[in-house]
C-alpha positions as a Markdown table, in Angstrom:
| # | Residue | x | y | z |
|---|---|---|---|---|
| 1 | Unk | -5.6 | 17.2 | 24.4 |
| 2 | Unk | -4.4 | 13.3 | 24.8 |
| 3 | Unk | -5.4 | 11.3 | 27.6 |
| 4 | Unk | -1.7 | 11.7 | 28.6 |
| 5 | Unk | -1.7 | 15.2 | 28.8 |
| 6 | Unk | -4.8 | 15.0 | 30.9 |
| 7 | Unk | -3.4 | 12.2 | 33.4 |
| 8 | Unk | -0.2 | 14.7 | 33.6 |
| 9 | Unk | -2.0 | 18.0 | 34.2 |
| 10 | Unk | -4.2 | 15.9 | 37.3 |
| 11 | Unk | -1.3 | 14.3 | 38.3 |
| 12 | Unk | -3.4 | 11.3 | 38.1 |
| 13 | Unk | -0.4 | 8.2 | 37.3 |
| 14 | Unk | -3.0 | 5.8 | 37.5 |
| 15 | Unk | -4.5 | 6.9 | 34.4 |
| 16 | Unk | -1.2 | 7.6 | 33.2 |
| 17 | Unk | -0.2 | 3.8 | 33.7 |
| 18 | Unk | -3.3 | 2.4 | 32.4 |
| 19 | Unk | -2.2 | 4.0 | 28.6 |
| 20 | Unk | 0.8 | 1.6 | 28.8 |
| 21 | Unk | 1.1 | -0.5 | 26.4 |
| 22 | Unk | 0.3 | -4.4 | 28.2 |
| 23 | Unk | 3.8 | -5.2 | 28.0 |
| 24 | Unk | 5.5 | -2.7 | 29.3 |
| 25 | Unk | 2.8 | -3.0 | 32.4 |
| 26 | Unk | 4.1 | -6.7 | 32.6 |
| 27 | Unk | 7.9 | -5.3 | 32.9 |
| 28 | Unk | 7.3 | -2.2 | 35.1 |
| 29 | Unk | 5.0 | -2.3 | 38.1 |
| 30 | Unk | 2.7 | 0.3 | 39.4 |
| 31 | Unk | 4.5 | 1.3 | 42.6 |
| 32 | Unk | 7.5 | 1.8 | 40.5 |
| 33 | Unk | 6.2 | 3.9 | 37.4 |
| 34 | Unk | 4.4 | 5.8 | 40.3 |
| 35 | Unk | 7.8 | 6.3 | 42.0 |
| 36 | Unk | 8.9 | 7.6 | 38.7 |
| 37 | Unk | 6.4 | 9.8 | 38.2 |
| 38 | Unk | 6.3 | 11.8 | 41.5 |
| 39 | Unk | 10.7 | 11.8 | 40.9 |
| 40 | Unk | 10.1 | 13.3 | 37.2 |
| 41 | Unk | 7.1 | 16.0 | 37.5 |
| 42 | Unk | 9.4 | 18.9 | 36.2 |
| 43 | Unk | 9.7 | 16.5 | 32.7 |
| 44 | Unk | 6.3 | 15.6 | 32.8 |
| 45 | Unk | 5.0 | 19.3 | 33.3 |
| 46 | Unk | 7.2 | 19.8 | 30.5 |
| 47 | Unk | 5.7 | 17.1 | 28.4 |
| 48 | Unk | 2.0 | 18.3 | 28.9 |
| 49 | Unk | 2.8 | 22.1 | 28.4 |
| 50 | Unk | 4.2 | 20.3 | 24.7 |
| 51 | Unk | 1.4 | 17.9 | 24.2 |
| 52 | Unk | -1.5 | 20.7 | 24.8 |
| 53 | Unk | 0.6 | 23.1 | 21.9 |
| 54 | Unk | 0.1 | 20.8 | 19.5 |
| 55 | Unk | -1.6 | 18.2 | 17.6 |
| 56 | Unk | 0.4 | 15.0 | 17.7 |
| 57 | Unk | 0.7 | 13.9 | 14.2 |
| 58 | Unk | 0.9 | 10.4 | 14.1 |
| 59 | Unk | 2.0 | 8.1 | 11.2 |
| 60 | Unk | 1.4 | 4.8 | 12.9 |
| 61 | Unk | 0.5 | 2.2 | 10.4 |
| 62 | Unk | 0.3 | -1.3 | 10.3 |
| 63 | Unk | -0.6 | -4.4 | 8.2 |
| 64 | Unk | -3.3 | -6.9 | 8.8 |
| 65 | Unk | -2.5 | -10.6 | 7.4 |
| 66 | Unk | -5.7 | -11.9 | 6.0 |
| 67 | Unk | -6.0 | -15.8 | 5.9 |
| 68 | Unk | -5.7 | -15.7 | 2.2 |
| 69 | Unk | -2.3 | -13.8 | 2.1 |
| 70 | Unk | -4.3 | -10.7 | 1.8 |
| 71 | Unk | -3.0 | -7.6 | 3.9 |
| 72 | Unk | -5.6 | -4.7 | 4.7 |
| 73 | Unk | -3.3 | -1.1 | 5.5 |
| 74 | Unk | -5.0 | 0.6 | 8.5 |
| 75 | Unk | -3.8 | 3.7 | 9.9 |
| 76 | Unk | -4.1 | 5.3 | 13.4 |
| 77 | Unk | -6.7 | 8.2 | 13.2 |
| 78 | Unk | -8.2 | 10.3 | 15.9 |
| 79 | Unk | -7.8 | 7.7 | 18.6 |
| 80 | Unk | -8.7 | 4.5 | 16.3 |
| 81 | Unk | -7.5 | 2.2 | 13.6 |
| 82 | Unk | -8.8 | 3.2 | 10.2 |
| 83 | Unk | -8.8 | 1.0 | 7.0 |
| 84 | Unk | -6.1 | 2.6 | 4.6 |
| 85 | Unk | -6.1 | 0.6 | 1.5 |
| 86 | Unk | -6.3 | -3.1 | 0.6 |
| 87 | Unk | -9.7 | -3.5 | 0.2 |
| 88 | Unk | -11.5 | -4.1 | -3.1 |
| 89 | Unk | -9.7 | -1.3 | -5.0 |
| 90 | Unk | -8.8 | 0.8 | -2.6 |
| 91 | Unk | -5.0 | 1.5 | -2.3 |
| 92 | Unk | -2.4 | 2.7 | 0.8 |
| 93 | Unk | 0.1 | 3.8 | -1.4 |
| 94 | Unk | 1.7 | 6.2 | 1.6 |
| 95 | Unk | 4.5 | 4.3 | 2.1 |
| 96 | Unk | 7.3 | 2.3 | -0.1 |
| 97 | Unk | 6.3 | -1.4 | 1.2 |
| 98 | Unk | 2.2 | -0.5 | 0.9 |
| 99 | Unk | 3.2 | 0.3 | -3.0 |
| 100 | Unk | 5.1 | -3.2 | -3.0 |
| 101 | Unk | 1.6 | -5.4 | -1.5 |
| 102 | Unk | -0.3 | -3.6 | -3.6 |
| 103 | Unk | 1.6 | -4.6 | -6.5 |
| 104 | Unk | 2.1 | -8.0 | -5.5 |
| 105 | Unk | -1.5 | -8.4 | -5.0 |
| 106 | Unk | -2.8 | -7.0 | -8.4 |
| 107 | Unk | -0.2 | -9.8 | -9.7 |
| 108 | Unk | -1.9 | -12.5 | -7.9 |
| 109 | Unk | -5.5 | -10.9 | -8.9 |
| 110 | Unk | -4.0 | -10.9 | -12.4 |
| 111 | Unk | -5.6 | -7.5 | -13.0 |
| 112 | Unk | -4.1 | -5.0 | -15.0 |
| 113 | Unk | -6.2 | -1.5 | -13.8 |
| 114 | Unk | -4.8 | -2.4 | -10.5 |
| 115 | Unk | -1.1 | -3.2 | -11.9 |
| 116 | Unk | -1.8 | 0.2 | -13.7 |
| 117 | Unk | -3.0 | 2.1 | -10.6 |
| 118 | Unk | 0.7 | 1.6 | -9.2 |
| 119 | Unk | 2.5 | 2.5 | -11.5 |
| 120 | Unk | 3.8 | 5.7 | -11.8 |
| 121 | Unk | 2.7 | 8.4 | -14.1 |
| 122 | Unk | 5.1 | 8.1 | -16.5 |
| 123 | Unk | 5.2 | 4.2 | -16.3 |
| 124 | Unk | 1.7 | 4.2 | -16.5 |
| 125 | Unk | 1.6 | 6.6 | -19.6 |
| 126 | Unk | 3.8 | 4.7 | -21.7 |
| 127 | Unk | 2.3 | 1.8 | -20.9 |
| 128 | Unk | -1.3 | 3.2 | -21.9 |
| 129 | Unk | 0.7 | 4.6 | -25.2 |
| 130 | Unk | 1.4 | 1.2 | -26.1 |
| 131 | Unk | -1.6 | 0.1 | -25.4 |
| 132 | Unk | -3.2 | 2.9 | -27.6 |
| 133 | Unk | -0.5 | 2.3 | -30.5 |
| 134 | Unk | -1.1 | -1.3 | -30.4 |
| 135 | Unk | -4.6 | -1.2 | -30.9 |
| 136 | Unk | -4.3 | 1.2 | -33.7 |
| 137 | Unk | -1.9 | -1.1 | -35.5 |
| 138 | Unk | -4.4 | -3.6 | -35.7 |
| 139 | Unk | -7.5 | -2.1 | -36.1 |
| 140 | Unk | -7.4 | -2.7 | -40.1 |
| 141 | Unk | -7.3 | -6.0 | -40.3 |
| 142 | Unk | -6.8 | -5.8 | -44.1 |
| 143 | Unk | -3.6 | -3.7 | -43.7 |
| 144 | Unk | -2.0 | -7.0 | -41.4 |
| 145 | Unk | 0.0 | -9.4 | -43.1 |
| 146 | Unk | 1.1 | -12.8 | -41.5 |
| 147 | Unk | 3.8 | -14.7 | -42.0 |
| 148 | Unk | 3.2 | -18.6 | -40.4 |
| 149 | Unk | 5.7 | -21.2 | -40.1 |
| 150 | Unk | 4.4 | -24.1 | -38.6 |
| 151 | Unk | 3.8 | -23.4 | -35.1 |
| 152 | Unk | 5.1 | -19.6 | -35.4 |
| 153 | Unk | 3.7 | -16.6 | -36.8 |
| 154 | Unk | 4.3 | -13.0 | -37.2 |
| 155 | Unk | 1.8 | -10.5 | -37.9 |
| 156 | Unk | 2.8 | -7.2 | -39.4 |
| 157 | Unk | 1.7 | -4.4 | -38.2 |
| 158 | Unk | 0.6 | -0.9 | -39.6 |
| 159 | Unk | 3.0 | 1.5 | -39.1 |
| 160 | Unk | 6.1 | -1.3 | -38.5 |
| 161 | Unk | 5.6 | -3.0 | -35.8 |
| 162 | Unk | 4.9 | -6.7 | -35.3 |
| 163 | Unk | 3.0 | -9.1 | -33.3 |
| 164 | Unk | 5.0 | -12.5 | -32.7 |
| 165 | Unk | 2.7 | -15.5 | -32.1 |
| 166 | Unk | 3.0 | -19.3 | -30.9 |
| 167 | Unk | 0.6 | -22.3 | -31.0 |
| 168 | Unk | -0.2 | -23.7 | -27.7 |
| 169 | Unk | -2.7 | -27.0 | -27.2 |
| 170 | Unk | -4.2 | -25.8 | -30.7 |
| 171 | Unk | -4.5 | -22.0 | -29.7 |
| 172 | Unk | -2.4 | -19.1 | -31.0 |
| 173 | Unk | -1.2 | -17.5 | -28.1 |
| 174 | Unk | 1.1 | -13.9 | -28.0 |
| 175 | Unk | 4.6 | -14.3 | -27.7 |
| 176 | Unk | 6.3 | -11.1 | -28.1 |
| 177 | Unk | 4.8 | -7.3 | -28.7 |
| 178 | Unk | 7.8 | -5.4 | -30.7 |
């Protein structure tokens, strides 16, 4: 039973008032939610006869800012906050916008098993496929041929496919998977 339903079924507003949030304390004084409460008892009979039936489900979630940019998930849980996802690896995927920070911070991490991990299944699949064909394309390095012109190159892959490459600061550097 919630402290609410309590407060209701001892007709204690006191306790009822003290729940409320600071804010609405600031806007609505005692004497008046106590005039309210002895003018509404039918409704608030009514309200702890539906609270005491049933569990409140709540889906009250929130983001922390973290001084880096960081945001920790936490979600209301029998009477407390509870850390959902954002820390290390562990992910709050429950709703649209948690998908989005954790995205945005495996981009910033640079870290592909997290890009991966939000990903959908089939995303993630055919990414992991060509992963998987890629490296079997190349795993004979005798069976490659390169083509280089001047800053360029191509390497030919087994099977048909082809790696283009580009020469940065003395470094050949990936340009283009196809």
């Amino acid at each position: 039973m919630t402290q609410l339903a309590r407060a209701i079924e001892r007709d204690r507003p006191d306790d009822a008032y003290a729940l409320l949030d600071p804010r609405l304390r600031a806007q609505l004084s005692r004497q008046r939610f106590t005039a309210l409460w002895k003018d509404n008892r039918g409704e608030l009979r009514e309200l702890a006869h539906k609270l005491a039936r049933r569990e409140l489900a709540t889906d009250a979630r929130a983001r922390v800012e973290l001084e880096d940019g960081e945001q920790v998930a936490v979600v209301l849980q029998d009477g407390g906050w509870r850390v959902e996802g954002g820390v290390l690896d562990a992910q709050a995927l429950s709703a649209p916008l948690d998908t989005v920070a954790e995205l945005r911070r495996a981009l910033q991490r640079q870290s592909l098993p997290a890009l991966l991990r939000v990903l959908s299944r089939e995303r993630r699949a055919a990414w992991m496929a060509t992963f998987e064909r890629s490296a079997q394309q190349t795993a004979d390095p005798l069976d490659l041929r390169v083509e280089v012109h001047g800053d360029e190159a191509i390497v030919h892959l087994t099977g048909g496919g082809e790696i283009h490459l580009k020469k940065e600061a003395g470094r050949w550097q990936i340009w283009d998977v196809r």
